[in-house]
C-alpha positions as CSV (number, residue, x, y, z in Angstrom):
1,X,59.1,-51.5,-58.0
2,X,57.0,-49.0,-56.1
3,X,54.7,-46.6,-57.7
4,X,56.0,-43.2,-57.8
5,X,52.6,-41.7,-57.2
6,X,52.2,-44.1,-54.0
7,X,55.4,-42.2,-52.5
8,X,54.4,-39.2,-50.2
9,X,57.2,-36.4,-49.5
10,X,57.9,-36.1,-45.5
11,X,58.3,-33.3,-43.8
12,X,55.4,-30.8,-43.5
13,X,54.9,-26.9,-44.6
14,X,56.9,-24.2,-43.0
15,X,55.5,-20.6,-41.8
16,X,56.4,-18.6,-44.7
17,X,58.4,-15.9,-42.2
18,X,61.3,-18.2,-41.1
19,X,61.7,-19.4,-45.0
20,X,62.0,-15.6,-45.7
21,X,64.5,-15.1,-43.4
22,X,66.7,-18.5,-44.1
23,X,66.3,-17.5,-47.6
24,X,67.6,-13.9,-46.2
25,X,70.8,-15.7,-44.2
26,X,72.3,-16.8,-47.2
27,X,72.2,-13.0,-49.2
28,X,73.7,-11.8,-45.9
29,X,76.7,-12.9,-47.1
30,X,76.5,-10.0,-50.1
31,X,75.8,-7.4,-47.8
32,X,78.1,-5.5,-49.6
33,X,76.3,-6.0,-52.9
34,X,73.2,-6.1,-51.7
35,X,73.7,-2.3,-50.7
36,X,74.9,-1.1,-53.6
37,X,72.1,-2.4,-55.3
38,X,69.7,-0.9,-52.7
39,X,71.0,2.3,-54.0
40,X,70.3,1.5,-57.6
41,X,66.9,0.5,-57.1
42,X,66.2,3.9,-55.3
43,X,68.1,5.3,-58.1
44,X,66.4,4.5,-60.7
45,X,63.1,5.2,-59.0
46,X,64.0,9.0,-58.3
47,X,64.7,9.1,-61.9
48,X,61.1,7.5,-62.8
49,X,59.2,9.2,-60.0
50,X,61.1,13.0,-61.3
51,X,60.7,12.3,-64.7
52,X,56.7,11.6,-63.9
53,X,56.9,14.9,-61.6
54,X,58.5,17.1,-64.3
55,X,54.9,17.2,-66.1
56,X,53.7,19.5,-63.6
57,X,56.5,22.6,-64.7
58,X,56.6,21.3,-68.2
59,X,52.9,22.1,-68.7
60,X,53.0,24.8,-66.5
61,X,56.0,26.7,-66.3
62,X,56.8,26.4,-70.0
63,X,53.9,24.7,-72.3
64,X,50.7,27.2,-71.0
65,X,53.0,30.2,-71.2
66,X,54.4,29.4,-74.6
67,X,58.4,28.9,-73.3
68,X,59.3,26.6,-76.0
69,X,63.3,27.2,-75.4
70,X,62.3,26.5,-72.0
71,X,60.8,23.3,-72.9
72,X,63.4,22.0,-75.1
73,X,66.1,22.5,-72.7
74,X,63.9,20.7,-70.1
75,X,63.6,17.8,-72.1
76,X,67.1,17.3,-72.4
77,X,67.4,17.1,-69.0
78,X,64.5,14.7,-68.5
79,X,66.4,12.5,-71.1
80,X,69.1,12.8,-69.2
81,X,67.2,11.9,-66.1
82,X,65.2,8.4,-68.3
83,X,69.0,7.9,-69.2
84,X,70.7,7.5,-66.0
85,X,67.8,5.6,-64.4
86,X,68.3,3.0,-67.9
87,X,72.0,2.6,-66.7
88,X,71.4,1.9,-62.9
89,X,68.7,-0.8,-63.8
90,X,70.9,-2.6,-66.1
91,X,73.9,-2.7,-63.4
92,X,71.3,-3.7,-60.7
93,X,70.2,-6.5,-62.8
94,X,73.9,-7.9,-63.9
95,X,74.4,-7.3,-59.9
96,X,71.5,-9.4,-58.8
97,X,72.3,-12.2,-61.5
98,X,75.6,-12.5,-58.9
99,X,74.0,-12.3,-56.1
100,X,71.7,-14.9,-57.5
101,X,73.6,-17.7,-58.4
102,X,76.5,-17.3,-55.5
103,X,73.2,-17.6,-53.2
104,X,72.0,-20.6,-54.9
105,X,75.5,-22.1,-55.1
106,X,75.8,-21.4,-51.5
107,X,72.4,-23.8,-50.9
108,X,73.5,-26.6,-53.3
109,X,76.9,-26.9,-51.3
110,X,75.0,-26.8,-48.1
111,X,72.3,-29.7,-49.4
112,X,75.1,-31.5,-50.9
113,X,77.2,-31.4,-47.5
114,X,74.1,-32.0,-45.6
115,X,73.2,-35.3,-48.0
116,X,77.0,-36.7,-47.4
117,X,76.4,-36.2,-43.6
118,X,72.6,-38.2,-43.5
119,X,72.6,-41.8,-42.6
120,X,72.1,-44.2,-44.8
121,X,68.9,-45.5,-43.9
122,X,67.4,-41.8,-45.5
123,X,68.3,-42.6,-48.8
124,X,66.3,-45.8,-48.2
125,X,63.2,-44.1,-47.7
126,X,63.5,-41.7,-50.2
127,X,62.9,-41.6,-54.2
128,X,66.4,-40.7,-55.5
129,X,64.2,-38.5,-58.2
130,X,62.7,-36.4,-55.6
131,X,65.9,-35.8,-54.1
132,X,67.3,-35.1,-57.6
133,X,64.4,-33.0,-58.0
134,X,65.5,-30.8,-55.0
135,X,69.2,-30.6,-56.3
136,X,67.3,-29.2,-59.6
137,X,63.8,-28.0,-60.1
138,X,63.8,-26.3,-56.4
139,X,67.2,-24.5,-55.9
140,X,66.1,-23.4,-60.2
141,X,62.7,-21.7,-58.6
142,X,65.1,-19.9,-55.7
143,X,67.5,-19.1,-58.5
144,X,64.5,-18.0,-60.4
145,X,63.0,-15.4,-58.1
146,X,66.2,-14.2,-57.1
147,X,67.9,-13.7,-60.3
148,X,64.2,-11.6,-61.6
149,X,62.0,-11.2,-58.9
150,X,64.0,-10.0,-56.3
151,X,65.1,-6.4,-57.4
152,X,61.3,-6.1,-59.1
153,X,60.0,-6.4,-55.8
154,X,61.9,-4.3,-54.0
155,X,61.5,-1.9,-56.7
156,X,57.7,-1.9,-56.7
157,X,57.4,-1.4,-52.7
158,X,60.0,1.4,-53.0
159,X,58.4,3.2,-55.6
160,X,54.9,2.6,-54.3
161,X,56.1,5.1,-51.4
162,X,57.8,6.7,-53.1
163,X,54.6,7.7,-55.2
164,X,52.8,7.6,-52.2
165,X,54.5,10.8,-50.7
166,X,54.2,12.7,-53.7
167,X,50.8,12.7,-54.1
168,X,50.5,13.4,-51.0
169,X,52.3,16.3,-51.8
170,X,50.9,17.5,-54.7
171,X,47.0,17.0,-53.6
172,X,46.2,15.2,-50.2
173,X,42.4,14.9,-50.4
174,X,43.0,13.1,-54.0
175,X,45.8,10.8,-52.1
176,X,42.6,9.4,-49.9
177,X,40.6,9.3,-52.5
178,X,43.3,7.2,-53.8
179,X,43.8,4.9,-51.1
180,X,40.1,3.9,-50.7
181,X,40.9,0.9,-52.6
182,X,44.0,0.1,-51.6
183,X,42.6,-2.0,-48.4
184,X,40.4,-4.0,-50.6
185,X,43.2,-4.8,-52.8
186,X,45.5,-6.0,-49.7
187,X,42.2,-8.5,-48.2
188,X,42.1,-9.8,-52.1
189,X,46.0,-10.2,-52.0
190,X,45.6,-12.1,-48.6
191,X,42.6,-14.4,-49.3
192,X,44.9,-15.7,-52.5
193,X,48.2,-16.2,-50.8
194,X,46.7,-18.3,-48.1
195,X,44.3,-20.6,-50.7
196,X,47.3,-20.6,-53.0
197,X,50.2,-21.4,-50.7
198,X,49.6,-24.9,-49.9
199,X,49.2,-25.6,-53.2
200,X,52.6,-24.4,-55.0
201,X,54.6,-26.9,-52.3
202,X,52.1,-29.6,-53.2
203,X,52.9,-28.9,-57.0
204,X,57.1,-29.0,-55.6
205,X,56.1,-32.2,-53.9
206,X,53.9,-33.4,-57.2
207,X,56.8,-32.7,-59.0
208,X,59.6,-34.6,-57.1
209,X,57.6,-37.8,-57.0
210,X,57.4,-37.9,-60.8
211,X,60.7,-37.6,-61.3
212,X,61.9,-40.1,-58.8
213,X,59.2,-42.4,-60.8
214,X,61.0,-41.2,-63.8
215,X,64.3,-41.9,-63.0
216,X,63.3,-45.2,-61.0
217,X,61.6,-46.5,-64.7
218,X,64.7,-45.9,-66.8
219,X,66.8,-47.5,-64.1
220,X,65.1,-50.6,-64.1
221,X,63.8,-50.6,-68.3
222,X,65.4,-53.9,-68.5
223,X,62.9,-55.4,-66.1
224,X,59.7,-53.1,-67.4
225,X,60.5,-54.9,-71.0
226,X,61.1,-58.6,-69.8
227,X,57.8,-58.6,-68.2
228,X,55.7,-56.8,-70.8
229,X,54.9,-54.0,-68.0
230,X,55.0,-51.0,-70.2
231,X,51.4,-50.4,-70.2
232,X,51.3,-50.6,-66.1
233,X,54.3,-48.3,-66.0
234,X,52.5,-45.9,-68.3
235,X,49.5,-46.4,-66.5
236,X,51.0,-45.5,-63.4
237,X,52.9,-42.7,-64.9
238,X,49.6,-41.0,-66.2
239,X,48.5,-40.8,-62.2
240,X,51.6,-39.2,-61.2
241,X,51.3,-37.0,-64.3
242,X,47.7,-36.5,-63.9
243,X,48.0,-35.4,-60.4
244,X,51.1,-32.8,-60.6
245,X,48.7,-31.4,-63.1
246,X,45.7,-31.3,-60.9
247,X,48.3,-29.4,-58.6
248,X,49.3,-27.2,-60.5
249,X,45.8,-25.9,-61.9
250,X,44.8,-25.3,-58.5
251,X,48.4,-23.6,-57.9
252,X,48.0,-21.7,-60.9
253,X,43.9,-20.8,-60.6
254,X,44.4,-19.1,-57.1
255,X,48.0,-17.3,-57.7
256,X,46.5,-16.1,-61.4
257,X,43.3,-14.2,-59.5
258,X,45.6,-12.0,-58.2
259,X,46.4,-9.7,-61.7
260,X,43.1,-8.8,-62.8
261,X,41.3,-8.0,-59.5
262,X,44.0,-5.8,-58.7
263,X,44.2,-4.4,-62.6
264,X,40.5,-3.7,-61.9
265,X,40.6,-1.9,-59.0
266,X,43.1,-0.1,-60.2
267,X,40.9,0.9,-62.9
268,X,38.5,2.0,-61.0
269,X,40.8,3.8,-58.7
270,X,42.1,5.8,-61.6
271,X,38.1,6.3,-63.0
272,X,37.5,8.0,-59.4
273,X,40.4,9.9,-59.5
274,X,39.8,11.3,-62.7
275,X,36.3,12.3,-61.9
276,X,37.2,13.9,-58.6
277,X,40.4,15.4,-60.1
278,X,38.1,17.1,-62.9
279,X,35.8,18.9,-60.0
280,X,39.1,20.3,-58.3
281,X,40.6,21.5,-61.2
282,X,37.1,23.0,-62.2
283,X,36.8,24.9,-58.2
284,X,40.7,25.5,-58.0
285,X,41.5,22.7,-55.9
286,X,44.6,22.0,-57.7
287,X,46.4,23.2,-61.0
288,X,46.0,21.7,-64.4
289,X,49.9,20.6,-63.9
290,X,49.0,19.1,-61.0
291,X,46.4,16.9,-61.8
292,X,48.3,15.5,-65.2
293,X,51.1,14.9,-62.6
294,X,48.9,13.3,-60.0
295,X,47.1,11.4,-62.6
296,X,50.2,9.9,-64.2
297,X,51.2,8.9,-60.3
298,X,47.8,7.3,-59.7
299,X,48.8,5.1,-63.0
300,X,51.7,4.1,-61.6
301,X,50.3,3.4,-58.2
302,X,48.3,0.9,-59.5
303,X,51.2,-0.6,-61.5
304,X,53.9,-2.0,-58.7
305,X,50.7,-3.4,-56.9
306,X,50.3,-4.8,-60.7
307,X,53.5,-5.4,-60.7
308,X,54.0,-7.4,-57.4
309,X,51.2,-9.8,-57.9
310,X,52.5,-10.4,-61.3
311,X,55.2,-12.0,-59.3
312,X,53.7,-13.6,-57.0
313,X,53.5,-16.8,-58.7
314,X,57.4,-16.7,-58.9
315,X,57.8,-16.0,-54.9
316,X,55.6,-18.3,-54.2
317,X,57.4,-21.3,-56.0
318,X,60.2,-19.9,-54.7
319,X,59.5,-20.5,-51.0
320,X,57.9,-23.9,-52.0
321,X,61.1,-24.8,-53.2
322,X,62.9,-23.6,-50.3
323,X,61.0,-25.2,-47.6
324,X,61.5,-28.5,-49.5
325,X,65.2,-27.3,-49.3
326,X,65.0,-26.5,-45.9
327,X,63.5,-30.0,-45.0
328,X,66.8,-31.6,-46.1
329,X,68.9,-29.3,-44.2
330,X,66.9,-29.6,-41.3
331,X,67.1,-33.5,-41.3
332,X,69.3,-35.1,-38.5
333,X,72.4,-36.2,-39.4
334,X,74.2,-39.5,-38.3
335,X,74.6,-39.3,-34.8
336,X,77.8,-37.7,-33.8
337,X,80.6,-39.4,-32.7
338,X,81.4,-38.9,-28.6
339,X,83.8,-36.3,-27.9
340,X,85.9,-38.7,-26.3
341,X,85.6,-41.2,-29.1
342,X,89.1,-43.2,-30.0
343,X,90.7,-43.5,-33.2
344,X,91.7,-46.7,-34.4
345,X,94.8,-47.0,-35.6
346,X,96.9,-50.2,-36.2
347,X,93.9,-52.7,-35.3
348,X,94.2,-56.5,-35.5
349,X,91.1,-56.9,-36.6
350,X,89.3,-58.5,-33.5
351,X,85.6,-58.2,-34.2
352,X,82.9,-59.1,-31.9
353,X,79.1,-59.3,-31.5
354,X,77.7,-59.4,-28.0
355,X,73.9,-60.3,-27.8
356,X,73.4,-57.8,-30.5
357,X,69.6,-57.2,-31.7
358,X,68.1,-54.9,-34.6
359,X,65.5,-54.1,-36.6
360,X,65.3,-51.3,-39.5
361,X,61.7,-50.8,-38.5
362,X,60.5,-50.9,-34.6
363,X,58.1,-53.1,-35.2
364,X,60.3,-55.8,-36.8
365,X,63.8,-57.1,-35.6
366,X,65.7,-58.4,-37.8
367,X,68.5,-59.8,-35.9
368,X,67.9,-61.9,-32.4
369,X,70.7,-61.9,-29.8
370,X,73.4,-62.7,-32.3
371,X,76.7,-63.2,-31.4
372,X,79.8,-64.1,-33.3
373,X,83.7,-63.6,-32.4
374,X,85.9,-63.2,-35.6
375,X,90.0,-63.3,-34.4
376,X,92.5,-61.5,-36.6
377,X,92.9,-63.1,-39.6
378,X,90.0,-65.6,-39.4
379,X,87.5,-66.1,-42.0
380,X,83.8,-66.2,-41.2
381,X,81.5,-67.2,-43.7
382,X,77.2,-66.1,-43.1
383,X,75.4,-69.1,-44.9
384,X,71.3,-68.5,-45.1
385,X,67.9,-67.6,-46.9
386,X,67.1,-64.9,-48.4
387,X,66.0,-62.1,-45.3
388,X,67.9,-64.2,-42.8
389,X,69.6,-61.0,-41.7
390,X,73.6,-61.8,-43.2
391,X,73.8,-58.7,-45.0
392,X,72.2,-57.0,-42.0
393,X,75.3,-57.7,-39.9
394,X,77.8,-56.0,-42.8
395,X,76.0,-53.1,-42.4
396,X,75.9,-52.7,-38.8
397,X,79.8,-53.1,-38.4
398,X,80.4,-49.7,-40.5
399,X,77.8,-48.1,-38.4
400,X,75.5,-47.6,-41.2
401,X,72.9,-48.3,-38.5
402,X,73.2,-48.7,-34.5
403,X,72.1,-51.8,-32.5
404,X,69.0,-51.5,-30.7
405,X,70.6,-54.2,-27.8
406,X,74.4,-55.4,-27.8
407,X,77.4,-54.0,-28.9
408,X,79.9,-54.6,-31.6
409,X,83.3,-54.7,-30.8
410,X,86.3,-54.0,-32.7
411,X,89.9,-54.9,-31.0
412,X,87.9,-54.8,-27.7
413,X,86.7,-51.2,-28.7
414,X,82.8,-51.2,-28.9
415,X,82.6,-49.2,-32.3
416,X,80.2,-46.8,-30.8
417,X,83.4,-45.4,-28.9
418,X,85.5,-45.0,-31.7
419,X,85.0,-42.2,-34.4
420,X,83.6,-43.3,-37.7
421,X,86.3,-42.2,-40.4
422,X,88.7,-44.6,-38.5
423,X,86.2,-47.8,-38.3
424,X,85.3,-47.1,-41.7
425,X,88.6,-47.1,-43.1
426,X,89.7,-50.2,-40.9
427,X,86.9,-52.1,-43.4
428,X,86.7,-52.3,-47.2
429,X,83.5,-53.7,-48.2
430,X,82.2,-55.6,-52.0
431,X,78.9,-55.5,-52.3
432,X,76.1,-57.3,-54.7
433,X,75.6,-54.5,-56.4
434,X,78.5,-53.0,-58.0
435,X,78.6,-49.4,-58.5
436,X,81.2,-47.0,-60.7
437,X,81.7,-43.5,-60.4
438,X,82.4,-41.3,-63.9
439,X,86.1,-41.6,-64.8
440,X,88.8,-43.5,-65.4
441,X,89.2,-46.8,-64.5
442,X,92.3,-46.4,-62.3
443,X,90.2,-43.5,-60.6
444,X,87.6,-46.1,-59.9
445,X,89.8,-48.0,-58.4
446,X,91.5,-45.9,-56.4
447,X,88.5,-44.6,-55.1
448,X,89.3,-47.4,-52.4
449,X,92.4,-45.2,-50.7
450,X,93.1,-41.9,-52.7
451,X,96.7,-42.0,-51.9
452,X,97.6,-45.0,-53.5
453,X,100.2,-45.2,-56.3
454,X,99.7,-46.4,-60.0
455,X,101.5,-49.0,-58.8
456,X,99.4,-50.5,-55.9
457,X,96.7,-49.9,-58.3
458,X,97.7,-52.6,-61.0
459,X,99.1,-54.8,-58.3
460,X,95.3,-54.6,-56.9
461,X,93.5,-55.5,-60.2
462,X,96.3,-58.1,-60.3
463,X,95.7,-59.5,-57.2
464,X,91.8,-59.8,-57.8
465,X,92.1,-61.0,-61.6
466,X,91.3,-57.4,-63.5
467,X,94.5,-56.5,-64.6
468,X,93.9,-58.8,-68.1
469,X,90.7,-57.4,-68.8
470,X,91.8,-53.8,-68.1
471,X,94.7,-54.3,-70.5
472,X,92.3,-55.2,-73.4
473,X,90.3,-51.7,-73.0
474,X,90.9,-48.9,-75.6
475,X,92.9,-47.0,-73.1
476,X,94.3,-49.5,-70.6
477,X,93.8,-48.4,-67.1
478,X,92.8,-44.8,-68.7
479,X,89.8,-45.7,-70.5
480,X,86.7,-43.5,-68.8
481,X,83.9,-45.6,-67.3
482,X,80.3,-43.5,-67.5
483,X,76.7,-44.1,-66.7
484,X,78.2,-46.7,-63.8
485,X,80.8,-48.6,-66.4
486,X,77.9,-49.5,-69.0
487,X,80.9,-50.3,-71.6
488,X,82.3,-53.1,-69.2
489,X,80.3,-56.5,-68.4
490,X,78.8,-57.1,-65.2
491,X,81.3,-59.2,-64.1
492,X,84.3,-56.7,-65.3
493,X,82.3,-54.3,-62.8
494,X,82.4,-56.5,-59.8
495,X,85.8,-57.5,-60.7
496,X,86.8,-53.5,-60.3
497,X,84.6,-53.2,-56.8
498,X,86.9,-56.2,-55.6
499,X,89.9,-54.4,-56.9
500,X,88.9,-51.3,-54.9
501,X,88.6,-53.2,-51.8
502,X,92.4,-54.6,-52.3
503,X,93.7,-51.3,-52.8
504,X,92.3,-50.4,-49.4
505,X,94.4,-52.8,-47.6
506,X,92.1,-53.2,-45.0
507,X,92.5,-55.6,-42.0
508,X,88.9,-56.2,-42.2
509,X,87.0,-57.7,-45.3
510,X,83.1,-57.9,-45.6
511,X,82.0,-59.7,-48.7
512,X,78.3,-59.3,-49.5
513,X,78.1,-62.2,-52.5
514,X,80.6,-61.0,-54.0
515,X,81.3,-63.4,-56.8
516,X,77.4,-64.0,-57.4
517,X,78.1,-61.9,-60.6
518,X,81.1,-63.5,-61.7
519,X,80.5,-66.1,-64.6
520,X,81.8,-70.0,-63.3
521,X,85.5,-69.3,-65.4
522,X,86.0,-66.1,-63.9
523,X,84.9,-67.3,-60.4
524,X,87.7,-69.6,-60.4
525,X,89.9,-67.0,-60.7
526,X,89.0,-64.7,-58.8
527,X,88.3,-67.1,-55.9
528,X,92.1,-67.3,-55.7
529,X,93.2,-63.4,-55.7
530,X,90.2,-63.5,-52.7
531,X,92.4,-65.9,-51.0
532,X,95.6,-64.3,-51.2
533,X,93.7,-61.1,-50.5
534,X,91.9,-62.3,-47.3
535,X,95.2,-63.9,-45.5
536,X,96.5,-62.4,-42.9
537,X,92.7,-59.9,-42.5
538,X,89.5,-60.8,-41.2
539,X,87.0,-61.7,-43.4
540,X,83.5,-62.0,-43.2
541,X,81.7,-63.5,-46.3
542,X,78.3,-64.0,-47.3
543,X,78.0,-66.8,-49.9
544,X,75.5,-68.0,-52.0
545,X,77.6,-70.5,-53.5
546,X,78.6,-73.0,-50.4
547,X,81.5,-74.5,-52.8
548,X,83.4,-70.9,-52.0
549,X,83.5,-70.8,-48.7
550,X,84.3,-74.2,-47.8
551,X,88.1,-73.4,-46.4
552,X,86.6,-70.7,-44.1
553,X,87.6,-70.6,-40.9
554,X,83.9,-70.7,-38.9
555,X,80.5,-70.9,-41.4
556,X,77.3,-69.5,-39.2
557,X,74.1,-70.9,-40.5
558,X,71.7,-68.1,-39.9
559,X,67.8,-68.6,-39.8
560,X,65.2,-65.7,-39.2
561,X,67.4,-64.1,-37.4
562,X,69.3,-66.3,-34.9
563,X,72.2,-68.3,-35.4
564,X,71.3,-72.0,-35.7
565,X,74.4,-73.6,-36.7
566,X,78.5,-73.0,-36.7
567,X,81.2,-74.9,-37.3
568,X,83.6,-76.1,-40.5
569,X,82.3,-76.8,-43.5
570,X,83.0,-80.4,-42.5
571,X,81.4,-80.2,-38.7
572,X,78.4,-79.0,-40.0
573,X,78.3,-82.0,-42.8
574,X,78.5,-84.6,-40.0
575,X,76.0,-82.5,-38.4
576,X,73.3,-83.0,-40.7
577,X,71.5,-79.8,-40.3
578,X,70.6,-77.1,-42.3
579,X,73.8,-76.5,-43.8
580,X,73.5,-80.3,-44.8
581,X,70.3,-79.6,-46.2
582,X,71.3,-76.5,-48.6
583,X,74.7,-78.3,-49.2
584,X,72.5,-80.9,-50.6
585,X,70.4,-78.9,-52.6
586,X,73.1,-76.9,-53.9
587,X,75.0,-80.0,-55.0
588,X,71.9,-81.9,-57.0
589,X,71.2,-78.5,-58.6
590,X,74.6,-78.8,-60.1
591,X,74.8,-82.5,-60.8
């Protein structure tokens, strides 16, 4: 049970320009949208930006000279103005919520076809919580900034131009008084994205490994209680916890400088402005109407600089998020298949392994020039300890993982040369651990070939012994299996995995203990509908329990790696070997 805090995330930080514009790729695809919201925005700033202008003629074309019809008729119109800029905000935001979550749904169907397309040995090396976490917490931080951050920003630059050229208009020596402090307030904004960046994705990262922790805890509570290691696993779970905190202090300490130096200097950008304003107005520099006007603009220039380091935070989880995204995405998939590659079809179910060697780390190989010929129909049992490497060879005849030296042959076809789909759907594979998906139980079962009738169904559970149990559930073959079939037994799950494979109707068969989870009654049972099931295909079996496999065909004693023995169950007996020893053993264990 590894340590969720011990667990590092791979991949490392990406320049924040190439996630803006992957991030960009996907709203491409609202163009439309996107465009029409563009004009909103700058929409609904005219309408703020006039409304803030109209207090230079209100005061002077109608509130000094005492035009009170004037001014009431004005109002109107700047209510009208406030009115139609209330409207184009609240269609720009029910816009962006669609824009938002048709981007997002347009990432999780990428990660989710990128996830189905990554070989096996990923999921190996990764906590299934941080990957959860990805699916989840990240793509909700995109969703997130999109859905309320998006149209903000935008709407703050815009506007801070937009009040930009109207100062400029109205007084240009007060529009460089203004922008003295606008450089200082940029080298702040700088020093806190760089000191703050790497800490939002460590906070992501933080974040993901305490939920895979999570999720690998409640997995395995059964084992946590049995050996009294809840205080270890709280323990350890206060480190993980402790240290997203940490993270997210730091995160939250550099991102949260941001709002009050720049409310600050805004402050003191309007306090100069107001003292210099004063002195023009006195010497006729510019008109009482004017300055109000330019005075509420230098307000609101402060504000979307406010405005846009109030959401910084939310940007900057944002991109965290993606680039954890993006790492996914980016990761290489199983290695394509040749563009010459053959499709099986029809196979015998001739399987071969020539001098084949592996290792799921460089540095240790697992199997040693193993070779083994199984003919069509023949039954090959793999007898060893624990880490001899049986299991090793099921998984390299799917491809799950390549040979480092040999090749694997199927009907004389080494399977690198043939696509995947077909060599995978020439096999049908039981393993030790049984897993269910959500639904019902003839869904499950059919899970093994999708096109098979209600009819091959029950004649599968038949054929493999499930049929009687499934009769005796609530609903028959209809009753919905959830949280991997925790309302059947064990054995009633592995009975199910078995009745998947028969459904198949593969000519190949690999076996991976497949009984160790069936009690001694059921066993017996099932033992048979394996027979009937395995004539006629080739079967490969690994057995912990030597009385199963005693009819096979060819038993291969396998010992770190090499092959030390083969024969009959009976050849091997006379031969007095290892199979004699754990033959032995077996048998006084039972006696």
């Amino acid at each position: 049970m590894a340590n969720g805090h011990s667990i590092k995330a791979s991949g490392k930080p990406k320049e924040g320009r190439k996630t803006f514009f992957r991030i960009a790729s996907y709203l491409s695809c609202d163009k439309g949208l996107l465009f029409v919201i563009g004009l909103l925005i700058i929409l609904s700033i005219i309408t703020n930006l006039l409304g803030s202008y109209m207090i230079r003629p209100i005061i002077n074309d109608y509130i000094i000279p005492g035009d009170y019809e004037g001014l009431v008729q004005t109002l109107f119109v700047l209510a009208a103005i406030y009115l139609t800029g209330v409207v184009a905000v609240y269609i720009q935001y029910i816009l962006l919520n669609k824009i938002g979550q048709r981007t997002v749904t347009r990432m999780r169907i990428d990660l989710f076809s990128k996830m189905e397309r990554l070989p096996v040995n990923y999921f190996d090396t990764h906590q299934h919580g941080d990957l959860m976490s990805r699916y989840t917490n990240d793509i909700d931080r995109i969703s997130d900034a999109l859905t309320d951050s998006l149209s903000d920003m935008l709407s703050s630059a815009l506007t801070l131009i937009g009040i930009f050229c109207l100062m400029l208009y109205i007084s240009p020596l007060l529009t460089l008084v203004t922008l003295i402090t606008v450089p200082v307030m940029f080298l702040c904004a700088r020093l806190v994205v760089s000191r703050s960046r790497k800490y939002f994705k460590a906070q992501q990262e933080s974040l993901g490994t305490l939920n895979g922790y999570i999720e690998e805890m409640i997995s395995g509570q059964k084992v946590v209680k049995v050996f009294g290691y809840e205080k270890k696993v709280e323990a350890d779970f206060e480190v993980s916890n402790q240290e997203l905190k940490d993270k997210s202090l730091k995160a939250q300490f550099y991102s949260g400088l941001m709002m009050p130096v720049m409310q600050n200097l805004s402050t003191l950008n309007y306090v100069i402005i107001t003292i210099v304003g004063a002195l023009l107005a006195i010497f006729r520099g510019v008109d009482v109407g004017g300055l109000a006007a330019f005075l509420q603009y230098s307000r609101q220039f402060g504000r979307p600089i406010n405005e846009l380091a109030s959401l910084y935070n939310n940007i900057q989880a944002a991109f965290a998020g993606a680039e954890r995204i993006f790492e996914i995405i980016d990761e290489a998939p199983e290695v394509p298949d040749d563009a010459d590659a053959v499709v099986l079809n029809g196979i015998k179910g001739d399987v071969a392994l020539n001098h084949v060697e592996f290792g799921y780390r460089p540095e240790k190989t697992i199997l040693k020039n193993v070779s083994l010929h199984a003919r069509p129909g023949c039954k090959i049992a793999l007898v060893g300890a624990t880490g001899a490497g049986k299991t090793t060879i099921l998984n390299l005849l799917p491809r799950f993982f390549d040979v480092w030296k040999g090749e694997i042959l199927i009907d004389g076809y080494p399977i690198r040369k043939v696509t995947r789909d077909s060599l995978r759907k020439s096999m049908a594979i039981v393993l030790q651990d049984t897993h269910l998906f959500t639904g019902t139980v003839c869904e499950n079962i059919r899970f093994g070939r999708l096109d098979a009738t209600d009819e091959e169904v029950v004649e599968a559970a038949r054929l493999t012994a499930a049929h009687s149990f499934i009769k005796r559930l609530p609903h028959g073959y209809n009753t919905l299996l959830e949280n991997d079939g925790a309302n059947l037994s064990q054995g009633q799950r592995q009975l199910l995995n078995i009745a998947r494979a028969a459904v198949a109707d593969p000519p190949i068969l690999l076996l991976d203990e497949a009984t160790s989870n069936i009690d001694t009654r059921s066993e017996l049972l099932i033992q048979k509908g394996l027979d009937k099931l395995m004539e006629g295909r080739t079967s490969l079996i690994i057995a912990h329990r030597l009385s199963t496999i005693r009819n096979a065909d060819l038993i291969l004693v396998l010992e770190k790696g090499q092959i030390i023995e083969q024969g009959t169950h009976e050849e091997l007996l006379q031969l007095k070997g290892k199979y004699y020893t754990l033959n032995k053993e077996q048998f006084q264990s039972l006696a």
